[in-house]
Every structure is written in C-alpha cells, then in structure tokens.
C-alpha positions in Angstrom: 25.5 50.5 142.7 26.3 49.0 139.4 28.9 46.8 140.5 26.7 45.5 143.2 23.8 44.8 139.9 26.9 42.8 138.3 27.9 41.1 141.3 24.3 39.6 142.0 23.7 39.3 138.0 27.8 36.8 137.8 26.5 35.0 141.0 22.9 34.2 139.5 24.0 33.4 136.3 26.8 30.7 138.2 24.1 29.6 140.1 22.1 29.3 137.3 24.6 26.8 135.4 25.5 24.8 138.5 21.7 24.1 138.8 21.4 22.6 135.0 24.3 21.4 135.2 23.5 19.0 138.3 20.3 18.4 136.6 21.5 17.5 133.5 23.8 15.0 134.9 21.0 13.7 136.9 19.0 13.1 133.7 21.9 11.4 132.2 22.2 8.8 134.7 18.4 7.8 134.3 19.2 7.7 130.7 22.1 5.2 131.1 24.4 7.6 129.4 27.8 6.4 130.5 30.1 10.0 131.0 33.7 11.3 132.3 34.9 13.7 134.7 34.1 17.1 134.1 31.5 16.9 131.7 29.9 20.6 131.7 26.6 21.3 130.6 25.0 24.3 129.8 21.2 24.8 128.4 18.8 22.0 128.2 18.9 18.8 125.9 16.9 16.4 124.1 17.6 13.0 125.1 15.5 9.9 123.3 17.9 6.6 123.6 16.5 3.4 122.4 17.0 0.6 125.7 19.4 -1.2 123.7 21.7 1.7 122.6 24.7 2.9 124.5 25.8 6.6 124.9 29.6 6.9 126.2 30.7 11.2 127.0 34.6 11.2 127.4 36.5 13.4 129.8 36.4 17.5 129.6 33.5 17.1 127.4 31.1 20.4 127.0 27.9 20.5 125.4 25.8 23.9 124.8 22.6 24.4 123.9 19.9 27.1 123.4 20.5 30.8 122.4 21.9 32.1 125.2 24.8 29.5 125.7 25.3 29.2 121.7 23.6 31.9 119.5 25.1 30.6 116.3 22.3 28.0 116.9 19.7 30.2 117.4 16.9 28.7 119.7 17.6 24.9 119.1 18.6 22.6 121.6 21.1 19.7 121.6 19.5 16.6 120.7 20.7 13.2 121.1 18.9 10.3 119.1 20.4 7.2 119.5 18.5 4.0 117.3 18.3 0.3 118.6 21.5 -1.3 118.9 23.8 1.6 118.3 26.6 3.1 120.0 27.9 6.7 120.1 30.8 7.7 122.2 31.9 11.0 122.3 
C-alpha cells in the first residue's frame, strides 16, 4: 500500500511541475521575455517588465521559487523587475 501512496504522490507532484511549468512559460511569452531551450520552472514568479525593457533567459536555465521548491528562501517568490529601457539577460 505504501508504495502505491508514493507512486500517486511522484506522479502528482510531476504533474504538478509540468503544469507550472507550461504555465509559466505561457506567462513569459505575454511578457515578451525572450528564453532558451529547456528553461525549467518550478513555483510561481513575479513578473513587472517596463514595455521598453528586454528580458533574454539562456539555455538550461532553472528558476525556483517558493518554500517548497527552495526553503533557504522561505516563502518568497522570484521576482523580476525590469525599469524602462533596461536589459537583463540571464
């Protein structure tokens, strides 16, 4: 029975993280955010980007947020600001 509970709980939590992950790259694009192949995102984010800044994620880049993805961070999220006129490639 247990490994049944930790079978379901691995495919959840995959599901889980496909989910955000899909969504978060969906947000991106609206954003105008600019990003490589297998970018990998886990947790929400904070996005504010000015219309006149530019946001450029290389390849293999991996960004986690909230406590359950990163607990050295405690509760916070990642959060992007980007001003007028600025650029920020990761």
């Amino acid at each position: 029975m247990q490994w049944a509970f930790f079978t379901l709980k691995t495919f959840l939590n995959r599901a889980r993280i496909i989910f955000v992950n899909s969504l978060c790259h969906f947000i991106l694009l609206l954003s105008g955010i600019k990003f490589g192949k297998q970018l990998r995102i886990t947790g929400r984010m904070n996005i504010q980007v000015h219309p006149t800044a530019k946001i450029k994620l290389g390849h293999k880049v991996r960004i986690n947020s909230g406590f359950s993805e990163n607990p050295v961070g405690g509760a916070l999220r990642m959060g992007i600001w980007v001003g007028p006129n600025a650029q920020l490639t990761i």
